[in-house]
C-alpha positions, -999 to 999 in steps of 0.1 A, spaced: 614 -32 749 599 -3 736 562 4 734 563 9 695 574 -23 691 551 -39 712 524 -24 684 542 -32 658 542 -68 671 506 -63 680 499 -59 644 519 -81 628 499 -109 648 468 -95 637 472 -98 601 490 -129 606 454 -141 621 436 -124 591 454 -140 565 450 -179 580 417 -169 587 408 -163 555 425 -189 537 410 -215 562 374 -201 552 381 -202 516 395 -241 519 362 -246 540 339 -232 511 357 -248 483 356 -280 503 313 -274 505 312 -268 470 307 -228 473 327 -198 472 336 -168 492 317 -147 468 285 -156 451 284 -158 413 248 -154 392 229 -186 388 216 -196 356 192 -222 343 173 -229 309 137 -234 316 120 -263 300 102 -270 273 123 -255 248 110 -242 214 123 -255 181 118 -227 150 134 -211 123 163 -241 129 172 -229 162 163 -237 199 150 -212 220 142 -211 252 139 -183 286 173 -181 310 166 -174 341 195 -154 363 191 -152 401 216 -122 411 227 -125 448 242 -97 451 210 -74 438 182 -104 455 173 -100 418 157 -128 394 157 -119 356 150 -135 321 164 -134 288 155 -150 256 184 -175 241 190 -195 213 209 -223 214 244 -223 195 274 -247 191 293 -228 222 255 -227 244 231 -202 244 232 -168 233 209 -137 248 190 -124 217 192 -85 214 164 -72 226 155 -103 242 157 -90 278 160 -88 308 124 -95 316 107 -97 354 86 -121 348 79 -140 312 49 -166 298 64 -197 284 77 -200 251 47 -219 230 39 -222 189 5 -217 192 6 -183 178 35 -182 147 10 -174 123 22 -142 104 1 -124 75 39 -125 60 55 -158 69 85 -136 87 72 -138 123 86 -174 143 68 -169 174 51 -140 199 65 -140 229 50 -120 262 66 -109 293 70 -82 319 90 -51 330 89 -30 357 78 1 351 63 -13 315 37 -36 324 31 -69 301 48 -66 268 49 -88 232 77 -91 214 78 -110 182 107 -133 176 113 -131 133 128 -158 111 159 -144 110 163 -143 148 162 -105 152 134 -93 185 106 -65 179 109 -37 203 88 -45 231 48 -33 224 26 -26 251 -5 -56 258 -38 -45 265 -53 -75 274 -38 -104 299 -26 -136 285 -36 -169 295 
């Protein structure tokens, strides 16, 4: 037999291997619940915050692939919840509270605060109808 063939074989058995391989490992994550490759991880966090008729809330993102977590404001919709424009992403955010919706014009809903890199703590305020302020800088820390 010649020694091509013996390569060719050679190879042929190799990627025979590869394939079963990975099909066995993909069986073997779908069977544990998992996958082969990781998708982003999202959950609401609790307590929601009910204004303007709509529920808002933070979603928080864990990205595997960039060891990153991120926020985003939502609102709640008939399909789930939707980021708000503007709304993000955030490093690191306060929880949504009422305490401050007082407006001299009745058109703010709610302040929210929250941090980027680079930026430092930041308020946004979150209007009646649903729109985010451009993130302003915060001089003072928040309790």
């Amino acid at each position: 037999m010649c020694v091509m063939g013996q390569v060719a074989l050679g190879f042929r058995s190799l990627l025979f291997k590869i394939a079963i391989f990975v099909v066995m490992a993909s069986l073997l994550a779908w069977a544990l619940g998992g996958t082969l490759f990781p998708r982003p991880v999202t959950a609401i966090q609790t307590p929601t915050v009910q204004a303007g008729g709509s529920v808002w809330a933070w979603q928080v993102t864990i990205e595997p692939q960039r060891h990153e977590l991120v926020w985003h404001l939502v609102r709640e919709h008939e399909e789930g919840w939707a980021h708000v424009p503007g709304g993000g992403p955030f490093d690191t955010v306060q929880p949504l509270t009422l305490s401050d919706a007082s407006s001299a014009s009745g058109d703010v809903l709610f302040h929210v605060h929250a941090s980027k890199r680079g930026a430092g703590l930041v308020a946004l305020e979150v209007r009646a109808d649903g729109t985010v302020s451009p993130p302003s800088p915060v001089t003072a820390t928040v309790d």
